[in-house]
C-alpha positions in Angstrom: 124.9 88.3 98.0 125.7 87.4 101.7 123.4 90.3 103.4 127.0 91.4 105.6 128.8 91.8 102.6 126.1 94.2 101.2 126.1 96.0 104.7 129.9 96.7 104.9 129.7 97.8 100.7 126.9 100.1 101.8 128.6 101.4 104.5 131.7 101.9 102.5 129.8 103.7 99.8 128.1 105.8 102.4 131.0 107.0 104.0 132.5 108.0 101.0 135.5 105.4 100.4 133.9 104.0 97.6 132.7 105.4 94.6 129.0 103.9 92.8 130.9 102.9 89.9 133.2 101.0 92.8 130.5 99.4 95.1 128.9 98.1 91.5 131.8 96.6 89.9 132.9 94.9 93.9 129.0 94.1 93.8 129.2 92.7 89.9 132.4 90.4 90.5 130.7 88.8 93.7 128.0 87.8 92.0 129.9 86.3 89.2 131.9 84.3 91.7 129.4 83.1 93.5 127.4 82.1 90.3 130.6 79.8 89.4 130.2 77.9 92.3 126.8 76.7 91.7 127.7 73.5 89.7 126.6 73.4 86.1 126.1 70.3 84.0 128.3 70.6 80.2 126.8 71.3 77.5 127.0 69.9 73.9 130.4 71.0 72.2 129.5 73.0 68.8 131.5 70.7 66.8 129.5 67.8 67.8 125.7 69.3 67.1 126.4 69.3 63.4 126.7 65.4 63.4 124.2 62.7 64.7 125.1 63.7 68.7 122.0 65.8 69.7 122.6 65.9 73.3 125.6 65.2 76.3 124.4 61.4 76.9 125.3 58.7 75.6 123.4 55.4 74.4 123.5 54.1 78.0 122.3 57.2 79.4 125.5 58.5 80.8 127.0 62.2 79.7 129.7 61.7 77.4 133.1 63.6 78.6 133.8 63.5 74.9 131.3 66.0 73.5 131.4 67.9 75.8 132.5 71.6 76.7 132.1 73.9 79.8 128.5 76.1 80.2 130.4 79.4 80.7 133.6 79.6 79.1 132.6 77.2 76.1 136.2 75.2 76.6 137.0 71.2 76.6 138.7 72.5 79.7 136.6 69.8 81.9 137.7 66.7 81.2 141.6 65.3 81.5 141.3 63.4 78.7 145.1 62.2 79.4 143.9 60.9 82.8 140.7 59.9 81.8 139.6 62.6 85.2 136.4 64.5 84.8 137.0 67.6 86.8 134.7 69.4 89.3 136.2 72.7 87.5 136.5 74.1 84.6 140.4 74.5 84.6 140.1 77.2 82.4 137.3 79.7 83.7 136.7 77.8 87.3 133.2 76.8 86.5 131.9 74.3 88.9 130.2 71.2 87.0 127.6 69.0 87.8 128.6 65.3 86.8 125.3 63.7 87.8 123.9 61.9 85.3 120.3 63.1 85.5 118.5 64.8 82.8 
């Protein structure tokens, strides 16, 4: 966390206009913002694992939109399958994701 955002929480807690309980849930909710940002590459959808699909890639090397769900919220939410768009968020959680098509 940004190290004047911790100052000004701190400051808060020790002047007494937030409670512990407070400054942890503000501290909590940060982080988890900040960790959506950090693009993550898609993982392999569930309902794909069971057949022959092992991984994200396809034959040519390149991940497969098809198979493939968001790392946080588990959702298809990632790919506009009626624009043929991969998005840079998850539309449905706001994970970032990482396209790139290096293992």
């Amino acid at each position: 966390m940004d190290k004047f955002v911790e100052k000004i929480l701190n400051q808060k807690l020790m002047e007494g206009k937030l409670s512990l309980t407070e400054f942890n849930c503000i501290v909590n909710y940060i982080e988890k913002l900040i960790d959506k940002e950090i693009a993550k590459k898609p993982v392999l959808n569930k309902n794909w694992a069971d057949k022959d699909q092992k991984d994200i890639y396809d034959e040519n090397g390149y991940i497969d939109p098809d198979v493939c769900v968001c790392p946080r919220c588990k959702e298809p939410a990632i790919y506009g399958f009626k624009y043929g768009a991969k998005f840079d968020y998850c539309t449905d959680c706001g994970q970032r994701k990482d396209w790139s098509d290096e293992e």
